[in-house]
Each structure stands twice: as structure tokens, then as C-alpha cells.
PDB file of N, CA, C and O in Angstrom:
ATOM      1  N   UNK A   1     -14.455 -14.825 -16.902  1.00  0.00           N
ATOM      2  CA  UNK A   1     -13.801 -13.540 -16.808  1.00  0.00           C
ATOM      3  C   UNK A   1     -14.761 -12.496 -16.226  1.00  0.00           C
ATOM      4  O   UNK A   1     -14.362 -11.625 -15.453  1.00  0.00           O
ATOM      5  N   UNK A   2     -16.219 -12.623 -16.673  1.00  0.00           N
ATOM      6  CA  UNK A   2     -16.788 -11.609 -16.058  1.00  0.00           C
ATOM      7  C   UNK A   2     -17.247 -12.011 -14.290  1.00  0.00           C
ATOM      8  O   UNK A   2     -17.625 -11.367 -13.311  1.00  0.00           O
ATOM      9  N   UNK A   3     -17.063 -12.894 -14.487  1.00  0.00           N
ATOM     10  CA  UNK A   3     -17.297 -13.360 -12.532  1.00  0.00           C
ATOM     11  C   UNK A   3     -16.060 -12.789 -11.946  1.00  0.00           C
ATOM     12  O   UNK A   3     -16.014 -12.455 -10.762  1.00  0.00           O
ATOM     13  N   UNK A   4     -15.041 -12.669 -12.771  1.00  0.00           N
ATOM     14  CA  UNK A   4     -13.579 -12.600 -11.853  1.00  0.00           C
ATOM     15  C   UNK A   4     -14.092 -10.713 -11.857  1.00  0.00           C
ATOM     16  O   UNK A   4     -14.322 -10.070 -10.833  1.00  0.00           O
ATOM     17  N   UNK A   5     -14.145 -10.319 -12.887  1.00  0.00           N
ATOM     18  CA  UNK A   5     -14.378  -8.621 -12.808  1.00  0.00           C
ATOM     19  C   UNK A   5     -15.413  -8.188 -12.129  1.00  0.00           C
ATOM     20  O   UNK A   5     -15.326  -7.000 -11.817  1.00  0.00           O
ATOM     21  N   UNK A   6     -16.582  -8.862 -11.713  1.00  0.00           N
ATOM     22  CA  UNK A   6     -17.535  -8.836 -10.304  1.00  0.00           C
ATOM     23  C   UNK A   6     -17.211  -9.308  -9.277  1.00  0.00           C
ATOM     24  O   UNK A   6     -18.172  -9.382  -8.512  1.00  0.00           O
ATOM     25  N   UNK A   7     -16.334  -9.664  -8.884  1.00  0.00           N
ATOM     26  CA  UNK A   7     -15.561 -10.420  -7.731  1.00  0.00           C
ATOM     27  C   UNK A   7     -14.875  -9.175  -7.471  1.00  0.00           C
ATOM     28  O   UNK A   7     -15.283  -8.463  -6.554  1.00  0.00           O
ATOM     29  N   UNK A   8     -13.595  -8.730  -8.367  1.00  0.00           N
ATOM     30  CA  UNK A   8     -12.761  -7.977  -7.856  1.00  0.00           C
ATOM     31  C   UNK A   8     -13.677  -6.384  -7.534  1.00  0.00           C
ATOM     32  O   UNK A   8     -13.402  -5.695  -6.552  1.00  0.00           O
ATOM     33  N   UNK A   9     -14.816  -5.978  -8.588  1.00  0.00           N
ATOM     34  CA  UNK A   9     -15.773  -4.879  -8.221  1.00  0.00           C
ATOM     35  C   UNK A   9     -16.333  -4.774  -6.627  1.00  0.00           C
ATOM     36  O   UNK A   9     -16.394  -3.828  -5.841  1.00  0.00           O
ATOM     37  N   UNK A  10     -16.626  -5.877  -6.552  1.00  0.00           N
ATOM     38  CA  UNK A  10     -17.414  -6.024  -5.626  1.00  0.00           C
ATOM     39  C   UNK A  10     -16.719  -6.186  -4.089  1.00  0.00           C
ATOM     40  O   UNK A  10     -17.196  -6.131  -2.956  1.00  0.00           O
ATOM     41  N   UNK A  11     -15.420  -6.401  -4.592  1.00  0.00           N
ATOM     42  CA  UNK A  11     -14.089  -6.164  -2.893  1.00  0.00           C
ATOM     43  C   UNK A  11     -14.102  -4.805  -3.155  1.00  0.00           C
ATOM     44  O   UNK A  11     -14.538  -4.069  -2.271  1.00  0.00           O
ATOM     45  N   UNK A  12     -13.577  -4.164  -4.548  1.00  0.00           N
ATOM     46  CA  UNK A  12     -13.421  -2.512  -4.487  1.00  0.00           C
ATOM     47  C   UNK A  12     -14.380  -1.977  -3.609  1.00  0.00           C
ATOM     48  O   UNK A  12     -13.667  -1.485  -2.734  1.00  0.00           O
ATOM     49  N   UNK A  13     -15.580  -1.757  -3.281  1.00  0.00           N
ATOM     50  CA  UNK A  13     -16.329  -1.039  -3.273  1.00  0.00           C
ATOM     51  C   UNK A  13     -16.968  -1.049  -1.637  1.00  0.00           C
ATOM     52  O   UNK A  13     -17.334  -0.230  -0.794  1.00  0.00           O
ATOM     53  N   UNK A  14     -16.800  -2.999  -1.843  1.00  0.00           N
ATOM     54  CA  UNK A  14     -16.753  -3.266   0.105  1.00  0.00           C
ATOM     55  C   UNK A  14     -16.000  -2.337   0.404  1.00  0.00           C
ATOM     56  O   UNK A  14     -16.452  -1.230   0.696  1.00  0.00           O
ATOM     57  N   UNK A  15     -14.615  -2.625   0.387  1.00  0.00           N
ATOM     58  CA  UNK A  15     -13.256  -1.790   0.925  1.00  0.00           C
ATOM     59  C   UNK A  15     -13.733  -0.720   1.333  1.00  0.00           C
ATOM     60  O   UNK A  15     -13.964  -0.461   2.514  1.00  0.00           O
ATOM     61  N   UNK A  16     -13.991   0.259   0.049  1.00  0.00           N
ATOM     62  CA  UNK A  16     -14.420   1.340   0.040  1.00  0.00           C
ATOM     63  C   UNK A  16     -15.374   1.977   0.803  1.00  0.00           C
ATOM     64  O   UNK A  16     -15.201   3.192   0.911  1.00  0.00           O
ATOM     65  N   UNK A  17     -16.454   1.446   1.437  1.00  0.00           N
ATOM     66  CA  UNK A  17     -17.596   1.686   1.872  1.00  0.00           C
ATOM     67  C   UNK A  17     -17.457   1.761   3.277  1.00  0.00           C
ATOM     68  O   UNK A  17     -17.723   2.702   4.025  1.00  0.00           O
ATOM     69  N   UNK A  18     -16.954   0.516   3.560  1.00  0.00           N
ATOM     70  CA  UNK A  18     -16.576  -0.248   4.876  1.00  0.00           C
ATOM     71  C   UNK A  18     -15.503   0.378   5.733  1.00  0.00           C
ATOM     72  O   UNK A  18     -15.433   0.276   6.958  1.00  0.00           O
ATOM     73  N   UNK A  19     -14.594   1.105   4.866  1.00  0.00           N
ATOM     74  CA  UNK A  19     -13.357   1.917   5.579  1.00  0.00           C
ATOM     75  C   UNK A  19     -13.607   3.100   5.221  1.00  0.00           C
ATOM     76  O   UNK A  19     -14.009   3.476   4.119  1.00  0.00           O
ATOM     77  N   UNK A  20     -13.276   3.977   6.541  1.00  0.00           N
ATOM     78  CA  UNK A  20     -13.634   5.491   6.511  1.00  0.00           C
ATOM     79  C   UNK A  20     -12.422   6.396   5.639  1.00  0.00           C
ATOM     80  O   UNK A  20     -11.280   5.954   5.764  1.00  0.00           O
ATOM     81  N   UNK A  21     -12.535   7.203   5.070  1.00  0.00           N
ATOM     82  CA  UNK A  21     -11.875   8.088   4.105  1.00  0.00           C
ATOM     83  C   UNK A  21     -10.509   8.738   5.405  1.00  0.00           C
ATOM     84  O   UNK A  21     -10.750   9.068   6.566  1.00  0.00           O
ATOM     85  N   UNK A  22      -9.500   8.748   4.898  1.00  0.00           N
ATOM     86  CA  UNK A  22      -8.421   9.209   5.521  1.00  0.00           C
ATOM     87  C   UNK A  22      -8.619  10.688   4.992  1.00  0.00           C
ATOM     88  O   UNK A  22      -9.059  10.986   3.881  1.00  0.00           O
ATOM     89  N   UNK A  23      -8.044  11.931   6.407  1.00  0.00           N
ATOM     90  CA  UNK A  23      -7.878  13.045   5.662  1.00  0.00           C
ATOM     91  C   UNK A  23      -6.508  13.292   5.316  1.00  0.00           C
ATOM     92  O   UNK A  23      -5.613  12.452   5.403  1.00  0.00           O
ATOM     93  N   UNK A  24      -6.376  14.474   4.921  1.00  0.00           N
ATOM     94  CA  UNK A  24      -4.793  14.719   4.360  1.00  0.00           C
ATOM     95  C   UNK A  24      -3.790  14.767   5.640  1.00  0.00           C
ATOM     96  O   UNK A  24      -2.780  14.064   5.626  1.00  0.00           O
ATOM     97  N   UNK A  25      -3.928  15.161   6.158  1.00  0.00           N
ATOM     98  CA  UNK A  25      -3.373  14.948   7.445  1.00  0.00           C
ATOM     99  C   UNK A  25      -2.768  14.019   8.048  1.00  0.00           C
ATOM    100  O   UNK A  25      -1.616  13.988   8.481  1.00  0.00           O
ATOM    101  N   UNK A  26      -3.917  12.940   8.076  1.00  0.00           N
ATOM    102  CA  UNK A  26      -3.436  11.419   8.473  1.00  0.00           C
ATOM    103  C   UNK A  26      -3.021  10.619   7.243  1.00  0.00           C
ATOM    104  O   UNK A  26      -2.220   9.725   7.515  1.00  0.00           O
ATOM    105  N   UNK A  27      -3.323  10.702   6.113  1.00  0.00           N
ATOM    106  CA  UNK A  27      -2.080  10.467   5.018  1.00  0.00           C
ATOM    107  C   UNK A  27      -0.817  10.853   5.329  1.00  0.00           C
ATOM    108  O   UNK A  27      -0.002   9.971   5.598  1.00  0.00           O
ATOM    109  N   UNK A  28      -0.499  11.954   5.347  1.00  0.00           N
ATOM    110  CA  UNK A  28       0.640  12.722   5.550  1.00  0.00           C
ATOM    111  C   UNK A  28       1.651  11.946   7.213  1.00  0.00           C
ATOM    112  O   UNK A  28       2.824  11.641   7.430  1.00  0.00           O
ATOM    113  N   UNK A  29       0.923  11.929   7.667  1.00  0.00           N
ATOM    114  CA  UNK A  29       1.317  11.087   9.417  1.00  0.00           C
ATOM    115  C   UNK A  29       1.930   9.806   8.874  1.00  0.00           C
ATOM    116  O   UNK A  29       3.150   9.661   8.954  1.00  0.00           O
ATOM    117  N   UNK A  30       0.991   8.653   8.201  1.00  0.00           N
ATOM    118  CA  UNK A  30       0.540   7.859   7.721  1.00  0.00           C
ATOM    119  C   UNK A  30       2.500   7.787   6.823  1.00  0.00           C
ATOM    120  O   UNK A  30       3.428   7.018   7.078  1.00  0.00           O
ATOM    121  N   UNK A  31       2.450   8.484   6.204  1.00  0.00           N
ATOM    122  CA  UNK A  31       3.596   8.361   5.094  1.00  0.00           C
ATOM    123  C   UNK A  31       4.796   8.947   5.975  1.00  0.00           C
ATOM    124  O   UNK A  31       5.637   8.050   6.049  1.00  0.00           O
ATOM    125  N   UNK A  32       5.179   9.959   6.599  1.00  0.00           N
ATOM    126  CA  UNK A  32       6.261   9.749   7.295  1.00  0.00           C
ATOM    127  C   UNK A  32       6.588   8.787   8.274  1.00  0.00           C
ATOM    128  O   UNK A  32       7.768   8.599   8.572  1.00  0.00           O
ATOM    129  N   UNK A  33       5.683   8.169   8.799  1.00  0.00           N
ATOM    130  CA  UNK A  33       6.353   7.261  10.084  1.00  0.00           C
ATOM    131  C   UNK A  33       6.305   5.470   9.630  1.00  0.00           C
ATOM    132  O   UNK A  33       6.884   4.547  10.203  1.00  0.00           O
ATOM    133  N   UNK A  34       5.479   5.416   8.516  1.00  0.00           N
ATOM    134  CA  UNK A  34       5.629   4.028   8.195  1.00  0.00           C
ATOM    135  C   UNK A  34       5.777   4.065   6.973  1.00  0.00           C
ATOM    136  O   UNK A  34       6.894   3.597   6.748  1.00  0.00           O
ATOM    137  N   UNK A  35       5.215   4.398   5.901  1.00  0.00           N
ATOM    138  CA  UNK A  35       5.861   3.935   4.210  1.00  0.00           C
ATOM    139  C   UNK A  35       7.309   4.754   4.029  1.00  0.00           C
ATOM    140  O   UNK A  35       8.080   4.170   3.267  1.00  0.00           O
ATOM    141  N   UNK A  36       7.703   5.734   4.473  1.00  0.00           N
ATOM    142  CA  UNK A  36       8.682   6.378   3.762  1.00  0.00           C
ATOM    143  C   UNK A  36       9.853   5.556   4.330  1.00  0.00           C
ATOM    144  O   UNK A  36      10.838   5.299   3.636  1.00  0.00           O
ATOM    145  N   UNK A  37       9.719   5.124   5.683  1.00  0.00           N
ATOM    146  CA  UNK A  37      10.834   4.269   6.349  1.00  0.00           C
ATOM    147  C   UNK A  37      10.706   3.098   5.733  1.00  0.00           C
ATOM    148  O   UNK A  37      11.732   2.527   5.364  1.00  0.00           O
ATOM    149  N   UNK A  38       9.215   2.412   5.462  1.00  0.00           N
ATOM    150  CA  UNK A  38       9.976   1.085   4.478  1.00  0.00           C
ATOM    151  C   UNK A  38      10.241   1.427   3.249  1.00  0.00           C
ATOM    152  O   UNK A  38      10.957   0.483   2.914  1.00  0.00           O
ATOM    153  N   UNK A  39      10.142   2.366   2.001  1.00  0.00           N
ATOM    154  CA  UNK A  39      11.001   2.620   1.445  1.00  0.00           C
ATOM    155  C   UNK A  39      11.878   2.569   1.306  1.00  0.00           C
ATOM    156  O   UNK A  39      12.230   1.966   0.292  1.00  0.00           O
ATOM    157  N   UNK A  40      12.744   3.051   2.043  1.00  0.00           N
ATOM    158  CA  UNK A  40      13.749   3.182   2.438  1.00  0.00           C
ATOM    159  C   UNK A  40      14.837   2.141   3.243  1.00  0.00           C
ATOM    160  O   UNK A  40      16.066   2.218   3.247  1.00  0.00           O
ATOM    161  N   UNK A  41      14.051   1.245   3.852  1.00  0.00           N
ATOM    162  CA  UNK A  41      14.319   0.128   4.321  1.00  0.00           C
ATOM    163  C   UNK A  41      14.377  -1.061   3.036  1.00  0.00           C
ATOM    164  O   UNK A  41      15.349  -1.812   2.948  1.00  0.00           O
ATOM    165  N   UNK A  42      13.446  -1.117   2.251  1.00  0.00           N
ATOM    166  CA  UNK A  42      13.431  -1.922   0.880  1.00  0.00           C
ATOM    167  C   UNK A  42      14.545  -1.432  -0.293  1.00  0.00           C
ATOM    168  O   UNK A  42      15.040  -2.189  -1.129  1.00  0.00           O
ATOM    169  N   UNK A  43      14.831   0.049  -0.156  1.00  0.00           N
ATOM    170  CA  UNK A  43      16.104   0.496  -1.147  1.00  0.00           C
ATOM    171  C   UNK A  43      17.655  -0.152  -0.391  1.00  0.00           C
ATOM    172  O   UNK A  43      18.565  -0.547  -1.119  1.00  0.00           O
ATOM    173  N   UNK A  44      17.769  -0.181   1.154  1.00  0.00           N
ATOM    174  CA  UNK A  44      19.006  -0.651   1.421  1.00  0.00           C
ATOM    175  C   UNK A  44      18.557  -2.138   1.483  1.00  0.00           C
ATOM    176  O   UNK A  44      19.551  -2.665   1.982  1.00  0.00           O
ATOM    177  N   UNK A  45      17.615  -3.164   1.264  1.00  0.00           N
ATOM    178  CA  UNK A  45      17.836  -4.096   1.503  1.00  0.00           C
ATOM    179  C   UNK A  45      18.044  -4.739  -0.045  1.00  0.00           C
ATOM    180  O   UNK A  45      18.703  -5.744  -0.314  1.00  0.00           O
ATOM    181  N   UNK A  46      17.505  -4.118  -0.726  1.00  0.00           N
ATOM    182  CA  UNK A  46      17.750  -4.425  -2.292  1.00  0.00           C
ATOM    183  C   UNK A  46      19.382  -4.075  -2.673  1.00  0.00           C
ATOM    184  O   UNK A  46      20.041  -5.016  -3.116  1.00  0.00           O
ATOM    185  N   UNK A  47      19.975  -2.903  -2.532  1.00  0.00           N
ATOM    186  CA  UNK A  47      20.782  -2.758  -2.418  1.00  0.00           C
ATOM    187  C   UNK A  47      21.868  -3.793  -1.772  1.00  0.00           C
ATOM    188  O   UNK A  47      23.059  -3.767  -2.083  1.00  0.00           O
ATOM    189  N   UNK A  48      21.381  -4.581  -0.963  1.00  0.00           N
ATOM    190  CA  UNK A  48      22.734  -5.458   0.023  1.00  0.00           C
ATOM    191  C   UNK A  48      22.411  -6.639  -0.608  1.00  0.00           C
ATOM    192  O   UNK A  48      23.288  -7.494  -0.483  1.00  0.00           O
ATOM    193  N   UNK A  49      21.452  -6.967  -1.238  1.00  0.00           N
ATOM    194  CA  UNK A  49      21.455  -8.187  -1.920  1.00  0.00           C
ATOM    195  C   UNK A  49      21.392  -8.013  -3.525  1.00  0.00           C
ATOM    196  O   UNK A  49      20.971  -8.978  -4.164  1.00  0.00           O
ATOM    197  N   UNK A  50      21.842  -6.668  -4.324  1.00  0.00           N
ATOM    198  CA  UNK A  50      22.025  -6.982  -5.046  1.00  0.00           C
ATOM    199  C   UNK A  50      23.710  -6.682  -5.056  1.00  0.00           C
ATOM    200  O   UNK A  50      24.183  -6.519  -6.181  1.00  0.00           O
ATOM    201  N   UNK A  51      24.430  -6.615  -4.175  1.00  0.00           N
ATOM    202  CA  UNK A  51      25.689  -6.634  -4.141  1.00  0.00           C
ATOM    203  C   UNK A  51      26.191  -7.619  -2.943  1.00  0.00           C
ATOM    204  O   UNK A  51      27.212  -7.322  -2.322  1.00  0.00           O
ATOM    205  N   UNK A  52      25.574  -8.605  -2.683  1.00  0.00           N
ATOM    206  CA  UNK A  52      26.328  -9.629  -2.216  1.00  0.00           C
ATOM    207  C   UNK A  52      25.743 -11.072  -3.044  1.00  0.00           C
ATOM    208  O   UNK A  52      26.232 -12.188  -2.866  1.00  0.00           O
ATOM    209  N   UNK A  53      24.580 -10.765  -3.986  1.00  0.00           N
ATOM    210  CA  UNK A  53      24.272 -11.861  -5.045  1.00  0.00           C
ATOM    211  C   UNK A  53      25.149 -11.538  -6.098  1.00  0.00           C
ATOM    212  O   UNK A  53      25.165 -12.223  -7.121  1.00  0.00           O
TER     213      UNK A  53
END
């Protein structure tokens, strides 16, 4: 267990280091043109299969 919790520490922090900090801005870009549309794309597709299952 503690190898698995230094394993997963030790991706956190790569990640972290290794990729540059987004500003608010490009969050904001970031969330209207791709997460809010799959949102939204995942609410009607859930939706059509939970009414044709």
C-alpha cells in the first residue's frame, strides 16, 4: 500500500511540474469550447439510452 501511495505521489507531482500552470483565461476558453459541449453531449446521450433501455 505504501508503494501504491508513492507511485500515485510521485505521477502527482511529475504531472505537476512537467505541465505549465493554465491561466484563468485559458481555463475559461478551455471550458466553453470543449468540456461544457461534452457535458452536454454526455447529458443527451445518457438521456437516449436511458429511455430506449
Amino acid at each position: 500500500m505504501v508503494v501504491k501511495i508513492m507511485a500515485v505521489a510521485f505521477l502527482v507531482f511529475w504531472v505537476r511540474f512537467t505541465f505549465p500552470r493554465f491561466r484563468e483565461d485559458q481555463l475559461q476558453k478551455i471550458a466553453w469550447k470543449y468540456l461544457i459541449p461534452l457535458a452536454l453531449l454526455n447529458i443527451a446521450v445518457t438521456a437516449v439510452l436511458k429511455v430506449a433501455l
